[in-house]
Structures are given as C-alpha cells and as structure tokens.
C-alpha positions in Angstrom: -16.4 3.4 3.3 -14.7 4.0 0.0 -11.3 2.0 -0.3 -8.0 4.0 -0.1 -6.2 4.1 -2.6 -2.9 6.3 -3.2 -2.9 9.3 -4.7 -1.5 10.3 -8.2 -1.3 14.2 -6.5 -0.2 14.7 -3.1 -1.8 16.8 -0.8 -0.4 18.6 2.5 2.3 16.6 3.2 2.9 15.9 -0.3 3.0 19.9 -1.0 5.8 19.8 2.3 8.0 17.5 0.8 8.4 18.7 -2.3 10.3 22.3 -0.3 13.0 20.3 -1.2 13.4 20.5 -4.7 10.8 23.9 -5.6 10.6 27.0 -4.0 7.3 26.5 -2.2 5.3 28.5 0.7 2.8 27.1 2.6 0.1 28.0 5.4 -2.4 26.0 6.4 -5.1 26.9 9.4 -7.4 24.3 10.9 -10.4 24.7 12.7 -12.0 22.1 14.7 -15.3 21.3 15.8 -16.6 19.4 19.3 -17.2 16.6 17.1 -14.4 16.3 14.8 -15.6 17.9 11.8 -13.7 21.4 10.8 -12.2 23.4 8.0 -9.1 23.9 6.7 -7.8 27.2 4.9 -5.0 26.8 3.0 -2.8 28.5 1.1 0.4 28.0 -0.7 3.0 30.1 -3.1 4.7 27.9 -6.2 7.1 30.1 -8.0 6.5 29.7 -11.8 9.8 27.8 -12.2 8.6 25.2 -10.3 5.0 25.3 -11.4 6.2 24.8 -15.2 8.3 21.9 -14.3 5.2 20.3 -13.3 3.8 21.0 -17.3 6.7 19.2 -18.9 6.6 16.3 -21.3 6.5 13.1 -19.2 5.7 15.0 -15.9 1.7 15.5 -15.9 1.1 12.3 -13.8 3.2 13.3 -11.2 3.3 16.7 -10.3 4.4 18.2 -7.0 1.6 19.8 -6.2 -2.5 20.2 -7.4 -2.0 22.8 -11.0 -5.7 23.5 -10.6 -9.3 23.0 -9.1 -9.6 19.9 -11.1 -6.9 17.9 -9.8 -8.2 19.0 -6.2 -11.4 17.7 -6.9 -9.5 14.4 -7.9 -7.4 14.1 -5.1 -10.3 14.9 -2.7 -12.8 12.2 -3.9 -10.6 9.7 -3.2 -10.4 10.9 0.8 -13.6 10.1 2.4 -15.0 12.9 4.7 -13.3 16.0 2.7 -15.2 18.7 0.4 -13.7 21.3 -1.8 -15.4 24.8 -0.8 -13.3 27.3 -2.3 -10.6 27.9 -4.6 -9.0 30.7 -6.3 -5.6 31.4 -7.9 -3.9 34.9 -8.0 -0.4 35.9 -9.3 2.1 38.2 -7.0 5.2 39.1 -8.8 7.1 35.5 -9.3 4.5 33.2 -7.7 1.6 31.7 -8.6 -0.9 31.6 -5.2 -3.6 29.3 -4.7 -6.1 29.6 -2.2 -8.1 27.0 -1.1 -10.9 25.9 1.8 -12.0 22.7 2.1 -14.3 21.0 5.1 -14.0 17.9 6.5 -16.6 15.7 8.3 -14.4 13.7 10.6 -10.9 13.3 12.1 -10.4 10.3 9.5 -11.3 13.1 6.8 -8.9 15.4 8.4 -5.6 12.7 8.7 -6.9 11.8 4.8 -6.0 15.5 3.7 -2.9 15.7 5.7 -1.3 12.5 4.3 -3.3 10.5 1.6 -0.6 7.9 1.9 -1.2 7.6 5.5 2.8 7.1 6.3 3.6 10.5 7.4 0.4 11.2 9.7 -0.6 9.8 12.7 -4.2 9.9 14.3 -4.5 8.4 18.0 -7.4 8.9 19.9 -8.2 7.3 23.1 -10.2 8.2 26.9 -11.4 11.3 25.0 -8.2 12.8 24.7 -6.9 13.4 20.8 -3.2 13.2 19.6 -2.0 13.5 15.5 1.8 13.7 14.7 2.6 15.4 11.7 6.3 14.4 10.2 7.0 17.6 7.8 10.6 16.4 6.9 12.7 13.2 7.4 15.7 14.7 7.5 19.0 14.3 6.3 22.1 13.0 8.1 25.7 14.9 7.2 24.2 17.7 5.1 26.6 19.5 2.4 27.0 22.9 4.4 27.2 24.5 0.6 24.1 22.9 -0.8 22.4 24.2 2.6 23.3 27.5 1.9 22.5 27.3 -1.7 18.7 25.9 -0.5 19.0 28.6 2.2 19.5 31.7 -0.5 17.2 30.5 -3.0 14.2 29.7 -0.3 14.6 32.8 1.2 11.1 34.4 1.9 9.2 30.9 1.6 7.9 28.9 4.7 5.7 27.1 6.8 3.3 27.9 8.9 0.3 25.7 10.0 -2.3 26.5 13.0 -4.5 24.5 14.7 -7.9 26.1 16.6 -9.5 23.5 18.8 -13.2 23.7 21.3 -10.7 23.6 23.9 -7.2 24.0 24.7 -4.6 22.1 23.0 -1.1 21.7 22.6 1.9 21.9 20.5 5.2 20.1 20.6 8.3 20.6 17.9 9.4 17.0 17.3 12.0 15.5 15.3 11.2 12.9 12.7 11.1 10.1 15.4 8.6 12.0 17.9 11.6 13.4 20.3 11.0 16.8 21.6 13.4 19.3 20.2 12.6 22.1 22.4 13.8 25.6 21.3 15.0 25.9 17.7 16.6 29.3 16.1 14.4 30.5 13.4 11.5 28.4 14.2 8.5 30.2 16.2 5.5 27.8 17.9 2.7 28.9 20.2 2.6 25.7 22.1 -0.1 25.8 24.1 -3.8 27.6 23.8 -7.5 26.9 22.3 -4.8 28.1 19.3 -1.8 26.6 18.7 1.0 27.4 15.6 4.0 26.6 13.8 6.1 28.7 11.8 9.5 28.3 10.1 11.8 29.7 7.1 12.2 26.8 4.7 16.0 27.0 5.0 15.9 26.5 9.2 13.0 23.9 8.6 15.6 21.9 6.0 19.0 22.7 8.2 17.5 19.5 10.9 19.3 16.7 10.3 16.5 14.7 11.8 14.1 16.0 10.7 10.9 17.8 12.0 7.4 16.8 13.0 4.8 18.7 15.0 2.6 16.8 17.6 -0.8 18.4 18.2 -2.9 17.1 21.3 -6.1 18.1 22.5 -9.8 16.9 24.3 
C-alpha cells in the first residue's frame, strides 16, 4: 500500500469546507457494490468569483477546490483504490460546473476520496455491518446574526446534496459535529432509511448550526 500523504487539493470534504468563504454547490451520489467497490458521481458549481480567487498570485498551491482534470488526477493518485473515469466542465450563466465520476475499488478508496486528511471521515466496520460518519461542518458557536444573513443572501441557490445507494438497505442519520442526532431540521430534507438514502440542504440552513453537521450512513 502506497503511503498517505496529505493533499495539496482537497477533495469532498475539502470542496464542503470551503462553502464558507465561496459560493459553492455540491452533489455527490454514491453507489455501492456487495463487496465495497462503487462509483461516485459528482458534481459541483464554483461561481467565477471564487474560481479566479483560486488563479491569484501566491494562491496556485492551495486552491479550494480541483481547477481542472489534472489536479484530479494528482489528488487521486495519492488515494489508493480511486480512478478518474470522467470529467467534463460546462459554464451556466455565473458558474463554472464540473462534472466528474470516479470508481473506487474498496471502502478504504471510498473514505480516501471523502477526506484525504482522514480527520473529518470515519470508516467502522465490524460483524458485517458498515458505519461512516461524515462531519460536513464544525460549526460555529455565537454566530453574528448579520454575517448569517449576509452568507444566507449571497449562497442563495447553492447546496448540498449527497446520496448513498447500497446492495441492501441502509440508513441515514443528521448528526451534529459530535455524532448527536439532531432529528428534524427546517430547510434540511434526508431520506433516512432505504436501499437509497440522501441529504439535502441550502448552504445558508447547513451554515446557521452552531454545532455543526455531520451525516452517519450505516448499512450490511
């Protein structure tokens, strides 16, 4: 197995925390296989703002998000398991849209894509039963009511949506950053429980919890 190293260009989660700061949309639907391999379609919207911030003097190592086929290529050969099968880039009025399918050949692969840092996802498996915690956003205690408005207005029409298809059925739980259940939350839509399961907020709802968000996913 290849060592892991961190990556210069973050990938799912890295695209999820960076709604903070650039008007970003994201979907992303997985597909899994009886034996842990799967696919994962994603797409995301970077207005053009945001996407030239990532082209200025001094900010080419780190940008938010993958500019292009070539730094996906990068960022997945350092994740062992994951292969680049499509990618094509479109423009629709202010954003710049990528879309891009990648497979991967094991759970390992698919935790790799989801975090490359491997701090903000979580893989347990154990007695043939599957559980991985995604932490979307940390949260933020005593947020300025004006600044969440402001963030509110100019995300409006961006969000987050991710699915997960499984051989059998799973489920879904809405977490905060710590793993407790949140239960119903205005604005936020989930299908919790099915061989589909799915996640869907407005960026401004996603950003308003103070403690942050995570999704558990669980399955056999």
């Amino acid at each position: 197995m290849k060592p892991r190293k961190r990556s210069c260009i973050p990938l799912m989660v890295g695209v999820l925390i960076a709604l903070v700061s650039s008007c970003i949309g994201v979907k992303a639907d997985i597909t899994l296989r009886p034996e842990g391999s799967g696919t994962i379609e994603l797409e995301y919207r970077l207005s053009r703002p945001a996407e030239s911030l990532g082209k200025l003097d001094g900010n080419e190592r780190w940008p938010t998000i993958p500019l292009g086929r070539a730094d996906f290529e990068r960022t997945l050969a350092r994740v062992d398991g994951l292969t680049l099968r499509s990618f094509s880039t479109k423009t629709d009025g202010k954003d710049i849209i990528y879309t891009v399918t990648l497979g991967f050949s094991d759970l390992r692969g698919l935790a790799g894509f989801l975090d490359a840092t491997g701090r903000r996802a979580a893989l347990v498996q154990e007695q043939g039963k599957h559980r991985l915690f995604l932490t979307l956003i940390s949260g933020t205690e005593n947020i300025d009511p004006d600044l969440l408005s402001l963030f509110t207005a100019v995300t409006e029409g961006y969000s987050v949506s991710l699915s997960f298809t499984a051989p059998r059925e799973g489920t879904l739980t809405l977490c905060d950053a710590k793993e407790n259940p949140l239960g119903d939350v205005p604005g936020i839509r989930i299908v919790p429980k099915g061989r589909k399961v799915s996640f869907l907020s407005p960026l401004g709802d996603l950003f308003a919890l103070a403690g942050g968000a995570g999704i558990g996913f669980t399955w056999e």
